[in-house]
N, C-alpha and C positions, 0 to 999 in steps of 0.2 A: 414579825421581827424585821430590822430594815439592816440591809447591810452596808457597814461604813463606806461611803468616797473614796478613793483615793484620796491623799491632801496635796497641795499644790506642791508642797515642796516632792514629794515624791515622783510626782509626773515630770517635774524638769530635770528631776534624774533621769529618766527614762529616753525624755526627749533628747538630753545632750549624751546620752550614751554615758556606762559606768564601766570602769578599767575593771579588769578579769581576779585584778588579786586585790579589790575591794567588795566587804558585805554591809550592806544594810540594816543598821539595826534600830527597829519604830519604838518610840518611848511618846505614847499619846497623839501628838497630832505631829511632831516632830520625827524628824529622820535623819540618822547620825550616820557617818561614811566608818566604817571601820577598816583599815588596812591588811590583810592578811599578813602573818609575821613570814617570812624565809620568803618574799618576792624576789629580794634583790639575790639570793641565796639558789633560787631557782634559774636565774637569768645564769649568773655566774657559771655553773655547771651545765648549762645548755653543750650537748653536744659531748660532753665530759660521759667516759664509759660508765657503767651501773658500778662496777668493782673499784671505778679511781674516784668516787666522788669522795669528795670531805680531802682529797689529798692536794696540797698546792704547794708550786715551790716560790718560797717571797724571802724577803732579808729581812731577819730578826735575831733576838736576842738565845733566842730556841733553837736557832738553824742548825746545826748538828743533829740535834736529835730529832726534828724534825727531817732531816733529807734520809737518815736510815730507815725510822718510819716507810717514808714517800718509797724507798727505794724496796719495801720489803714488798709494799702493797704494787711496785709494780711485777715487783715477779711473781706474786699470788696472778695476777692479772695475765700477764703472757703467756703461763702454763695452763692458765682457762682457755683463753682466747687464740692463739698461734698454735700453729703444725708445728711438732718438734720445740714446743714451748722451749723447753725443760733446756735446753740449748742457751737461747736467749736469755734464761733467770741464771745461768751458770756465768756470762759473760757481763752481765750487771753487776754479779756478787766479785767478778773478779777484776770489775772496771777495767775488761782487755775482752779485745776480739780473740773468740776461743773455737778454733776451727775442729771439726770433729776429725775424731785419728782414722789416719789412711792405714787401708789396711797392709799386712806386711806377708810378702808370698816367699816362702820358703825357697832354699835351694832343691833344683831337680822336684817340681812338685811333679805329683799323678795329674793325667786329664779332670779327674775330679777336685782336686787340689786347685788346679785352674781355674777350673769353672767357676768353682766357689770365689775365688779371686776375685776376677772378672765383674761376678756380682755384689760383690762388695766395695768394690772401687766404685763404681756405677753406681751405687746407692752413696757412697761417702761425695761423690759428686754432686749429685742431688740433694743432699742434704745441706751443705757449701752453703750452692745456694739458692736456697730457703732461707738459712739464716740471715745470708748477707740481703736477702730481699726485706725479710720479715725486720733486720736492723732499722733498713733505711724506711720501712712504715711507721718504726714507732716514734721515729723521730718527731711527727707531729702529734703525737700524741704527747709526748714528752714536752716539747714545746706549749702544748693548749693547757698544761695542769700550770705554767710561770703566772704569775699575777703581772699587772700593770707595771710595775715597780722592778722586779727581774728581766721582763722583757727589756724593759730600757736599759739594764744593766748590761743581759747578752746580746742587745743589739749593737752594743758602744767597746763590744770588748773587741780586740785587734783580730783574732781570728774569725770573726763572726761569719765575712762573707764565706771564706774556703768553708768553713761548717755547714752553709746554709746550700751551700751550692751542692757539697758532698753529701748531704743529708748524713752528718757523722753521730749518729745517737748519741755515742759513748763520748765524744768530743764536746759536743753540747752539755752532756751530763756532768762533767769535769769543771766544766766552766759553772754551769748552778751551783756544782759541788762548791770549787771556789768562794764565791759570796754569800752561801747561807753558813761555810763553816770561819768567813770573818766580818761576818755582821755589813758586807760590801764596803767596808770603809778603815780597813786595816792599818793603812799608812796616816790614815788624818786622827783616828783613835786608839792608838797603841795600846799606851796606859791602859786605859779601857776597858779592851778588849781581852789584856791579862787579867783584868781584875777580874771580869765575867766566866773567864775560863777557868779562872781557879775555883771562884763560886760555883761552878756547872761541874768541876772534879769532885767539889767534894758531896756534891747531893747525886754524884750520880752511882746509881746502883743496877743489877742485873732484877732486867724487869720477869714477870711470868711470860715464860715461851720465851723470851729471848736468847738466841744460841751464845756460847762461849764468845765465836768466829766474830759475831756483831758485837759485842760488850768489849772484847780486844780491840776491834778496829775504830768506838765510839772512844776507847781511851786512847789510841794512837793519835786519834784528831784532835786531842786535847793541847 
């Protein structure tokens, strides 16, 4: 038995080198490039955590119920990921920095009453911050989920720099909030944008797992 050649077309494949997210596929003496589907898809989420992928913030017709989405999947994500997540998913859901409570020392305490104090303030310190530390890390990660299109948005908005400079999570978040809950263009399509909203009232309904707390606040943005 003799075994086939290579064919020429296949060796100047070889020769000029073949991109990682295409396969080869031989049909006789011929050789077709096939593209891998989700390349551009892979690129996009370079970098993007295992828990935030598929999540992005962009201006669209969706964007309400899209950013509660985004917003749930980041607090699934912080309370994996952060010390004292559970902190940080509290001050997302309450769009406010939420400082943990100090503790409160009684009149006339015992030295043990003290003590206990002492190490509870010392711990409510520490905890401060963590938060305010673990705030200003996720601000880029907040920022890395914006598509092309949002970043131009939050890059052109007036408070952009003091955000950028303060790493403000929740100030950055308010501002996404902003333009995906008016399509980024509120004052040039009013009309519009009434009309969509009322279409989006009347198809919207309480999804499975979805709490009360979220189904009130997606109709208060209505």
């Amino acid at each position: 038995m003799v075994e086939q050649a290579p064919t020429k077309e296949a060796s100047n494949g070889v020769a000029h080198g073949e991109r990682q997210n295409e396969k080869k596929v031989a049909t006789g003496n011929k050789v077709k490039k096939k593209g891998i589907k989700g390349g551009n898809d892979n690129k996009r989420y370079e970098g993007v955590p295992d828990l935030l992928k598929g999540v992005v913030f962009t201006i669209t017709r969706d964007g309400p119920d899209l950013y509660l989405k985004a917003l749930k999947r980041l607090g699934v994500y912080v309370c994996a990921t952060y010390k004292n997540g559970s902190d940080i998913e509290m001050c997302l859901e309450a769009e406010d920095l939420i400082l943990p409570e100090e503790p409160v020392l009684t009149e006339n305490p015992t030295p043990h009453q003290q003590k206990m104090w002492n190490l509870r303030a010392t711990a409510a310190i520490k905890n401060e911050d963590t938060l305010k530390q673990n705030m200003r890390a996720l601000y880029m990660v907040v920022y890395s989920l914006c598509d092309a299109t949002m970043e131009d948005k939050v890059k052109a908005h007036e408070g952009y720099k003091e955000i950028k400079h303060t790493r403000d999570m929740l100030k950055l978040l308010r501002v996404i909030k902003q333009y995906m809950y008016t399509n980024g263009s509120q004052e040039r399509h009013t009309i519009h944008n009434q009309v969509m909203s009322t279409i989006s009232l009347f198809r919207m309904c309480q999804e499975k797992g979805q709490s009360v707390q979220s189904l009130r606040d997606q109709f208060t943005a209505m």
